[in-house]
C-alpha positions as CSV (number, residue, x, y, z in Angstrom):
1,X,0.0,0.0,0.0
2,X,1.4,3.4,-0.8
3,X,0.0,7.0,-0.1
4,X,0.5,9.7,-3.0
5,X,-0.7,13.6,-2.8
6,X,-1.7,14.8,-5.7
7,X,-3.1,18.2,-5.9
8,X,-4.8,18.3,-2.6
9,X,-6.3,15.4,-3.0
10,X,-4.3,12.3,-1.8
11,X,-4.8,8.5,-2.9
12,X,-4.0,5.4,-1.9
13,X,-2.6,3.0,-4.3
14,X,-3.6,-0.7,-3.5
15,X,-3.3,-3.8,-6.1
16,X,-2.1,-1.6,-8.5
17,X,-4.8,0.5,-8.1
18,X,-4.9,4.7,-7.2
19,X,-8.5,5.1,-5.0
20,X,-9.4,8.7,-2.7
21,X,-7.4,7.8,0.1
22,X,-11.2,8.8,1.3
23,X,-12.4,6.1,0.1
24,X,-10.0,3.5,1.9
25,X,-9.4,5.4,5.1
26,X,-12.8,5.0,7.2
27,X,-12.0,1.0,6.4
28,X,-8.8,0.6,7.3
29,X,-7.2,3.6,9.7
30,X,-7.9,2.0,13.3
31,X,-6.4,5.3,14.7
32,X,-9.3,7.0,15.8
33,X,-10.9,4.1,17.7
34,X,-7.5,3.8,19.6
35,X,-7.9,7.6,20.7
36,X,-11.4,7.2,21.6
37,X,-10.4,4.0,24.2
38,X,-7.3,6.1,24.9
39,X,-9.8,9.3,25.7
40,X,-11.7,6.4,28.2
41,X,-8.9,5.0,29.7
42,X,-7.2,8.3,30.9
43,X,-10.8,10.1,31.6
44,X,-10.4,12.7,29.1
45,X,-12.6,14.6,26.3
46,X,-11.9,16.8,23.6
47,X,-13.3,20.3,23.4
48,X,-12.7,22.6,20.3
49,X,-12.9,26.5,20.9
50,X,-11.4,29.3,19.1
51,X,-7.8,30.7,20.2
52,X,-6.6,34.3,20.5
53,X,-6.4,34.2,16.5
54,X,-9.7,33.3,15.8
55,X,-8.9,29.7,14.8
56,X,-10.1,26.6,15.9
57,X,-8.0,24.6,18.5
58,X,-8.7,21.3,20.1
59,X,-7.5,20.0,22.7
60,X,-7.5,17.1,25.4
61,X,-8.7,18.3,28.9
62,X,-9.6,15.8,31.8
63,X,-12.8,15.3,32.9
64,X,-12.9,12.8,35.3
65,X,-10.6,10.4,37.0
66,X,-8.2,8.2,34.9
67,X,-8.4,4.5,34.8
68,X,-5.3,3.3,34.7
69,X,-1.7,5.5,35.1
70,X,0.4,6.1,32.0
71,X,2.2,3.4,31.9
72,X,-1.2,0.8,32.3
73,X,-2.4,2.9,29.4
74,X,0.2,2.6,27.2
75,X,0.7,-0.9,27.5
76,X,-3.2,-1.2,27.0
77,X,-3.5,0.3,24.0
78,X,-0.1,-1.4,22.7
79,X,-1.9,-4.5,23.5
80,X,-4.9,-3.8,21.4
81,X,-2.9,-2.6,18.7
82,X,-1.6,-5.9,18.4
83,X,-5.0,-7.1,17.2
84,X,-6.6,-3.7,16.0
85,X,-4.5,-2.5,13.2
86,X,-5.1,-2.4,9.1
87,X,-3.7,-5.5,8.5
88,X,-5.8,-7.6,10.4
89,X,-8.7,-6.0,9.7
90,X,-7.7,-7.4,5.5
91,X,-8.2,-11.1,7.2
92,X,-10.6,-13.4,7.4
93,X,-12.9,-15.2,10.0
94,X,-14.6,-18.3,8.1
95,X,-17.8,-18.5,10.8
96,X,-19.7,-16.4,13.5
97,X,-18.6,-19.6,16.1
98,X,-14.9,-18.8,15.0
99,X,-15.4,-15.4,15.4
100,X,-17.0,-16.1,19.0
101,X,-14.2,-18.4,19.7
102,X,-11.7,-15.6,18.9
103,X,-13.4,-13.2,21.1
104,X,-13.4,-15.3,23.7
105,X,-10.1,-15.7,23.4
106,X,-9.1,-12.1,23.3
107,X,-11.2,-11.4,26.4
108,X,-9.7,-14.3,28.6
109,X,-5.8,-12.8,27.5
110,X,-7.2,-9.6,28.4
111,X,-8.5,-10.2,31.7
112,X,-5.3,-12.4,32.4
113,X,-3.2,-9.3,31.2
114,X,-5.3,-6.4,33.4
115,X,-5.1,-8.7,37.0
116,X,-1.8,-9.5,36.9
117,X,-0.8,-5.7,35.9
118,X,-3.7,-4.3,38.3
119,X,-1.7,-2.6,40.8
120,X,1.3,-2.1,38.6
121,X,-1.0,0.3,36.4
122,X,-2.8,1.8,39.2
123,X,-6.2,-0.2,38.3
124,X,-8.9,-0.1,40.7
125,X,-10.7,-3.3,41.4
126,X,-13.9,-1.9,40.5
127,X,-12.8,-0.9,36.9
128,X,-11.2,-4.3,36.0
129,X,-14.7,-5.9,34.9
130,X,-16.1,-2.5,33.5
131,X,-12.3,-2.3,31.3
132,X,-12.4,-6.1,30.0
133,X,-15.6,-5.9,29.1
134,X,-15.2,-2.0,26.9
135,X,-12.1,-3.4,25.4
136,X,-13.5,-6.7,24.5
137,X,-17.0,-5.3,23.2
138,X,-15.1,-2.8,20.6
139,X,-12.7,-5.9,19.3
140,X,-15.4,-8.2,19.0
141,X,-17.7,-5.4,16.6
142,X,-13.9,-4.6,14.9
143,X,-13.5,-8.6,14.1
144,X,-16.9,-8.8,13.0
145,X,-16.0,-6.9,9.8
146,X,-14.3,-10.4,9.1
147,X,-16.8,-12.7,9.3
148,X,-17.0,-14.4,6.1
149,X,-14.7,-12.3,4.2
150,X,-17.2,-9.2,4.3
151,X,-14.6,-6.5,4.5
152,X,-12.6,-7.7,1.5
153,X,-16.3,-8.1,-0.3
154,X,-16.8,-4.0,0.7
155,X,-13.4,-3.4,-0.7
156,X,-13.7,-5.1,-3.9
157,X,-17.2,-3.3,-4.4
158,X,-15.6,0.4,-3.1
159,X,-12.7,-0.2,-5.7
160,X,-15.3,-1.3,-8.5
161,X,-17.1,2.0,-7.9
162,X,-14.2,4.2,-8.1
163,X,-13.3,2.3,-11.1
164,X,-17.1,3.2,-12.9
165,X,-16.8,6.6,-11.6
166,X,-13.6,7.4,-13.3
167,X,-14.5,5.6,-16.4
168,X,-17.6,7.8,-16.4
169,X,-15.3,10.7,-16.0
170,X,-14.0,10.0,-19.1
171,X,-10.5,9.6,-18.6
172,X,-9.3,8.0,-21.7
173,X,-6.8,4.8,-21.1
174,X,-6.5,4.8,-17.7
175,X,-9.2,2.3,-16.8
176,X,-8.3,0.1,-13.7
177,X,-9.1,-3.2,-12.4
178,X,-9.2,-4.8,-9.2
179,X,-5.5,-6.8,-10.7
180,X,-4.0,-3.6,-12.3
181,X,-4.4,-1.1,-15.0
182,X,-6.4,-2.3,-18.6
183,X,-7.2,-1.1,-21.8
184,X,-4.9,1.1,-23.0
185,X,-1.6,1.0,-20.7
């Protein structure tokens, strides 16, 4: 996968194909789930409000008390970057059963991990079942995309409409296919 600018749009060039990076970006950039179980962990918010200038600004300001200290939080969300990144979500999960069985997995693990590293990340007893069960919930709907090969299915079909749209366009000879370019390169 590569990312080109051009102009100010910028595209993403996948099996020799160029698509709206757009287009691929609300599939496969886990970055803004992290920062919203990075937001919960350290009991913090965003807020956006105009500076001095009269631009807007956002920034992170704490609004409650933090579940773990930086350290727990850091290897949390390490953790789950192991398992919620753009490359897993390209696999596949044959069943719904397999898919249960991975969660189940994944939640075991995790509540392993989060009691042994309870006091060493300043956990309190009374968040450990309320934290398994948050982090669990969002990887279980993330590996759900799997199930059956779906996501590659939504890919296929989002590349397959960029390529219509662009021969619609009418951009002579540079008509792409999900293997590479055709007709006329």
């Amino acid at each position: 996968m590569n990312v080109q600018s051009e102009g100010q749009q910028q595209h993403i060039s996948t099996m020799g194909q160029e698509v709206p990076l757009s287009t691929l970006q609300v599939r496969l950039d886990t970055d803004p789930i992290l920062e919203n179980l990075e937001i919960y962990l350290r009991g913090a918010s965003y807020v956006t409000h105009e500076n001095d200038e009269g631009n807007l600004e956002t920034k992170r300001i704490k609004i409650g008390t933090p579940l773990a200290n930086d350290e727990g939080v850091q290897s949390l969300l390490n953790w789950v970057r192991l398992t919620l990144n753009p490359s897993i979500v390209q696999g596949n999960i044959k069943s719904f059963d397999n898919h249960l069985m991975l969660v189940k997995y994944f939640r075991l693990r995790l509540a392993e991990y989060i009691l042994l590293n309870l006091h060493n990340w300043a956990i309190k007893e009374e968040h450990y079942a309320g934290l398994v069960d948050v982090i669990t919930n969002m990887i279980s709907l993330f590996l759900s995309r799997l199930i059956n090969n779906k996501e590659r299915d939504s890919y296929t079909n989002t590349l397959q409409s960029v390529e219509t749209t662009r021969s619609q366009e009418g951009q002579p000879g540079r008509k792409f296919s999900l293997f590479g370019r055709r007709g006329g390169q």
